[in-house]
C-alpha positions in Angstrom: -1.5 9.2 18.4 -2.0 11.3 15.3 -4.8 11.7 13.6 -3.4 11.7 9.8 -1.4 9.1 8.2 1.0 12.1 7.8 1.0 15.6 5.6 0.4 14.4 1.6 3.3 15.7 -0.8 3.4 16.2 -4.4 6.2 16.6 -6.3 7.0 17.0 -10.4 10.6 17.9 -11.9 10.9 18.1 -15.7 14.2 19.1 -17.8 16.2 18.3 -20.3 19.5 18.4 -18.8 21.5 15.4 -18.0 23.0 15.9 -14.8 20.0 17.1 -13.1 18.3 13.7 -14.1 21.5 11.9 -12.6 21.4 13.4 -9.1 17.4 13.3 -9.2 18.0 9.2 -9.7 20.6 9.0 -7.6 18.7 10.7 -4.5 15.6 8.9 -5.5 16.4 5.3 -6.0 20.5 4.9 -4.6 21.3 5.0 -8.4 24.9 4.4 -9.1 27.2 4.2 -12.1 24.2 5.7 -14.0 25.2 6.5 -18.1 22.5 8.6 -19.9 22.6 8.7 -23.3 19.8 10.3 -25.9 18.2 8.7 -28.4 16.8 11.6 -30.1 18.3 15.0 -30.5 17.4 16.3 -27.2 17.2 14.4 -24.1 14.2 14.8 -21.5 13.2 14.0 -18.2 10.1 13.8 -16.0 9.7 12.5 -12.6 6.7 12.9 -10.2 5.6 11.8 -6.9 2.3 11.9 -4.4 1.9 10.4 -1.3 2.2 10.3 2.5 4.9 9.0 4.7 3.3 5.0 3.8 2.8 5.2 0.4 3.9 7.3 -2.6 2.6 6.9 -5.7 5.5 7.8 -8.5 6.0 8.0 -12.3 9.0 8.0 -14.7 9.5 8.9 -17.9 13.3 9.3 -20.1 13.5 9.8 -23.4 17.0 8.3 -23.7 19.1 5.1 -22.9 20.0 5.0 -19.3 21.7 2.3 -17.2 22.9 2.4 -14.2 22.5 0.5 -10.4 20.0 0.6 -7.9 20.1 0.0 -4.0 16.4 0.1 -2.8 17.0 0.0 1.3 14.3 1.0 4.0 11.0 0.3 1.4 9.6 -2.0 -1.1 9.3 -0.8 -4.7 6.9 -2.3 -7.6 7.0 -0.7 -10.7 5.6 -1.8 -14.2 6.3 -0.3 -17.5 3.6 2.1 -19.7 6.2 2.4 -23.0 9.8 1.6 -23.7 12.0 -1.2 -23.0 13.5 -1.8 -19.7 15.1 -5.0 -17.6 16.5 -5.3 -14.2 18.1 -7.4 -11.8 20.8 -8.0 -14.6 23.6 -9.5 -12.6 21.0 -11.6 -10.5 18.0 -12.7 -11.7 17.4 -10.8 -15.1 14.0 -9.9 -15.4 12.7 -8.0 -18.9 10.0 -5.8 -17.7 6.6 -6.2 -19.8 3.7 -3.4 -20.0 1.0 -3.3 -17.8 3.0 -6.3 -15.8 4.3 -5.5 -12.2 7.7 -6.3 -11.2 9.3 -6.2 -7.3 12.6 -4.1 -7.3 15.2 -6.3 -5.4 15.9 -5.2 -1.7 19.2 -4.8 0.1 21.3 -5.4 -2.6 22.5 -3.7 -5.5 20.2 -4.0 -8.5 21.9 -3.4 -12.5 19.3 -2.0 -14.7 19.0 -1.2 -18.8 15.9 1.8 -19.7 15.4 3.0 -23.3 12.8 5.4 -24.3 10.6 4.3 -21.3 7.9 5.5 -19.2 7.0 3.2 -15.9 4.8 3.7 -13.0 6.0 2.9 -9.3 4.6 2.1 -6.1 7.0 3.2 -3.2 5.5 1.4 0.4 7.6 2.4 3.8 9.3 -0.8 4.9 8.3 -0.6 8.7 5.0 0.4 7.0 4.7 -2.9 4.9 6.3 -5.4 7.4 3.7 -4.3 10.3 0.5 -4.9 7.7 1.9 -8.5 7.1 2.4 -8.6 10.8 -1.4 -7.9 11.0 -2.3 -10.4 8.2 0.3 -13.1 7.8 1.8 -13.6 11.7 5.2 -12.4 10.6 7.8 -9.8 11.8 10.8 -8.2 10.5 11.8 -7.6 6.6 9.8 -9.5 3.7 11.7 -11.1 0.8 10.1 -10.8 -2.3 10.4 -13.0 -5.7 11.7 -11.0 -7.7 10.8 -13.0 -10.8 7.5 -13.5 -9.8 4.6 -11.8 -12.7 1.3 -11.6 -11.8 -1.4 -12.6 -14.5 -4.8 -13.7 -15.4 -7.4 -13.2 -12.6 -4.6 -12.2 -10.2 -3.4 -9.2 -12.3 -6.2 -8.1 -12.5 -7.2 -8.0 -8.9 -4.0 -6.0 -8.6 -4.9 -3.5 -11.3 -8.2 -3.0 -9.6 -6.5 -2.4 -6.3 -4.2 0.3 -7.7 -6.6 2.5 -9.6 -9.0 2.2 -6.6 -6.1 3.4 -4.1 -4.9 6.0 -6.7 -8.1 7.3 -6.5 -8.4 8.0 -3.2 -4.6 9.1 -3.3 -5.2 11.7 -6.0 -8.0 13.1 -4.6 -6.9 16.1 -2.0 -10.5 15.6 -0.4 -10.1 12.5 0.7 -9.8 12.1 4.7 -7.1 11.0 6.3 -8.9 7.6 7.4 -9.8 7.2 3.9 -6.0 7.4 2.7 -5.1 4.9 5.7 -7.3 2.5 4.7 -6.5 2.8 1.3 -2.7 2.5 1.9 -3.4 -0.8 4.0 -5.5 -1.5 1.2 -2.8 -1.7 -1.6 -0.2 -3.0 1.0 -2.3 -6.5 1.4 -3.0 -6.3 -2.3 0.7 -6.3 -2.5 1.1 -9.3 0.0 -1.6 -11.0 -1.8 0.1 -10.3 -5.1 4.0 -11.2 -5.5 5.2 -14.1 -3.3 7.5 -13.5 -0.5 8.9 -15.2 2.3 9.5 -13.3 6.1 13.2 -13.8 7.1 11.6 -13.7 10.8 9.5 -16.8 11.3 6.4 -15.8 14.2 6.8 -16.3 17.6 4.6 -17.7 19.7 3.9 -15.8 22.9 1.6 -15.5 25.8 -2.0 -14.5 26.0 -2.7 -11.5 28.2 -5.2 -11.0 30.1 -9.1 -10.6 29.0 -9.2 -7.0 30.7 -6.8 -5.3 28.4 -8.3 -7.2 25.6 -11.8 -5.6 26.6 -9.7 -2.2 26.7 -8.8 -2.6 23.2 -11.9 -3.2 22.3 -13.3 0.0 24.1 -10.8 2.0 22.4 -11.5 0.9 18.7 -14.6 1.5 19.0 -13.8 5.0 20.8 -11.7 5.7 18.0 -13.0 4.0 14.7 -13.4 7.6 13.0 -9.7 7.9 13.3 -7.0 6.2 11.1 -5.6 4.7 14.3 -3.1 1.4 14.0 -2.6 -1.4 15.7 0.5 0.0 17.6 -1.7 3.2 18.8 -4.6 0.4 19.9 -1.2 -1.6 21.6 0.1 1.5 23.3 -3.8 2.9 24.6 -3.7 -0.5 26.8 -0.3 -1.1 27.5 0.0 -4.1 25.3 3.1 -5.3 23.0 1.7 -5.5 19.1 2.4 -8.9 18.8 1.0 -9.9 22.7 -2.4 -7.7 20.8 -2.5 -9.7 17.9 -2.3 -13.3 19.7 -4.9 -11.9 22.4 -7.5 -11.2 19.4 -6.5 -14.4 17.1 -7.6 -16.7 20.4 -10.5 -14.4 21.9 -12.1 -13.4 18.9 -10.3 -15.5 16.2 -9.5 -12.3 13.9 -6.7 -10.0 13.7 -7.0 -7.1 15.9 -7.2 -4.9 12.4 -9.7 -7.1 11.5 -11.8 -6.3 14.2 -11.8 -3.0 14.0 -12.9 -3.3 10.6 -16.0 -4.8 12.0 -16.4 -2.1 14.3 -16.9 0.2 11.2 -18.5 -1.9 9.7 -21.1 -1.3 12.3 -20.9 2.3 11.7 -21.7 2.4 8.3 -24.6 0.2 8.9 -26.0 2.7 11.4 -25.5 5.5 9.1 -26.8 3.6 6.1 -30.1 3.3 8.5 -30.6 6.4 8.9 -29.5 8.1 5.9 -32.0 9.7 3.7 -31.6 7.2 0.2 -32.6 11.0 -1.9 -29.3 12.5 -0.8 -26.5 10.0 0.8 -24.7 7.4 -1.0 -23.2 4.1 0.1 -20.0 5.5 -1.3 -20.1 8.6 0.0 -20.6 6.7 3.6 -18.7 3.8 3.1 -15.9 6.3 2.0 -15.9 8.1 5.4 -15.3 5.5 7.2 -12.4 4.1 5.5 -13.3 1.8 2.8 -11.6 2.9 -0.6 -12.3 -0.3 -2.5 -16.5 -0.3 -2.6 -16.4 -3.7 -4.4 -14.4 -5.5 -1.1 -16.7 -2.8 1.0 -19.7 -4.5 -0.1 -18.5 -8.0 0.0 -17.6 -7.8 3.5 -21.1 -5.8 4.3 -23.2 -8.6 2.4 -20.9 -11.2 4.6 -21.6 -9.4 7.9 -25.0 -8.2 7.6 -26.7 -10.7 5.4 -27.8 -7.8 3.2 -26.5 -5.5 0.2 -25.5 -1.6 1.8 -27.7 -0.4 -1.2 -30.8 -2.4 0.3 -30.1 -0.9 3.8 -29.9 2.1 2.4 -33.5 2.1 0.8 -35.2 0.4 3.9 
């Protein structure tokens, strides 16, 4: 079991020259058949990226016309446009992209797309990353199939926007711990789930319970662990559980998610450190923060839920 979600990595290129653009698209995003073409005198460039091995965080910017294919294979990409023109999915489902609006990039097959003078803002989750969080929430297994065509708006959209400048905080920020930036990656994963519909192309399974004992173990080693960004396959493994036999242990014992639970368990911490805190110096973001909870808003619903009280007022007592 590691304790970090894995080594953050930033990246920025910048040019002005056409070919370097080309292979930087076509190593990034499968890009094939690509034609770049300026619109102004000189063409330019910029592509940059942060992140961890779940979740990258990317931005795009041409000042040109570009089109080209995509074949997005191994993740799920969302992306939504800041300035310019831009549609995808042009031999499927043709979609013309709309500021501010999130699309899903289509997955496993190739993708023909149309840019001019654009700049557009990406979210790049790991698929074994993705597909194990809507194990842990939705019951499902194997790859997720997304509606391409599907645009969030109203009260949804912005739920999502929330979610994303909250995670970008924490993703941005290179003192953030590494349970922080788990949680946060979880974070905009479910917002993603919650987001965009999407069907599993592996229905659930329906398996045996195991027995309490390594149920009771599991439980032991959350709360042994709960300062570390552990997952459910590290809680699985510690016991010698499969994650799925895990999951259907905790849905019928404790009637959560095994995730779920060990989001109680920190729960519980916070609450003791909100106790004993001294309200002049610590802050219920500050604590809340440490213990993995990016989005304070969500943090303080599920504190009111559990503890019948406000963090702030524990705080002060």
């Amino acid at each position: 079991m590691s304790e970090h979600t894995g080594p953050v990595e930033r990246s920025e290129v910048a040019g002005r020259d056409v070919d370097e653009a080309r292979d930087l698209f076509a190593g990034a995003y499968n890009a094939g058949s690509m034609v770049i073409e300026p619109t102004e005198s000189e063409f330019t460039f910029r592509y940059t990226a942060i992140g961890d091995d779940e979740l990258t965080l990317r931005g795009t910017q041409f000042d040109g016309h570009v089109t080209g294919t995509v074949l997005t294979q191994g993740e799920y990409i969302v992306s939504w446009l800041t300035g310019g023109s831009g549609a995808t999915d042009l031999a499927g489902d043709p979609v013309r992209l709309v500021h501010g609006q999130p699309a899903m990039f289509a997955n496993n097959r190739l993708a023909e797309f149309d840019f001019t003078d654009y700049r557009q803002n990406l979210m790049h989750f790991d698929g074994t990353f993705l597909e194990r969080v809507a194990g842990e929430v939705e019951g499902t297994s194997g790859p997720i199939l997304f509606d391409t065509t599907a645009r969030p708006s109203g009260e949804q959209l912005r739920r999502w926007a929330a979610s994303v400048t909250s995670v970008a905080r924490v993703i941005y920020d290179d003192a953030s711990p590494a349970l922080l930036r788990s949680e946060a990656n979880r974070a905009a994963a479910v917002a993603l789930l919650e987001t965009f519909p999407h069907t599993a192309l592996h229905a659930p399974v329906e398996i045996g319970v195991p027995s309490g004992g390594k149920t009771r173990a599991a439980v032991e080693f959350m709360i042994a662990n709960a300062h570390l960004p552990i997952r459910t396959e590290d809680v699985a493994e510690a016991v010698g559980m499969s994650q799925r036999s895990l999951q259907s242990a905790f849905r019928k014992e404790h009637d959560i998610t095994a995730i779920d639970y060990l989001r109680r368990v920190r729960l519980d911490r916070v609450q003791e450190e909100l106790r004993q805190a001294d309200p002049g110096r610590a802050t219920v973001a500050e604590i809340a923060n440490r213990w993995g909870f990016a989005h304070l808003g969500r943090f303080s619903a599920s504190y009111t839920n559990r503890f019948g009280e406000y963090p702030s007022t524990t705080l002060g007592s």
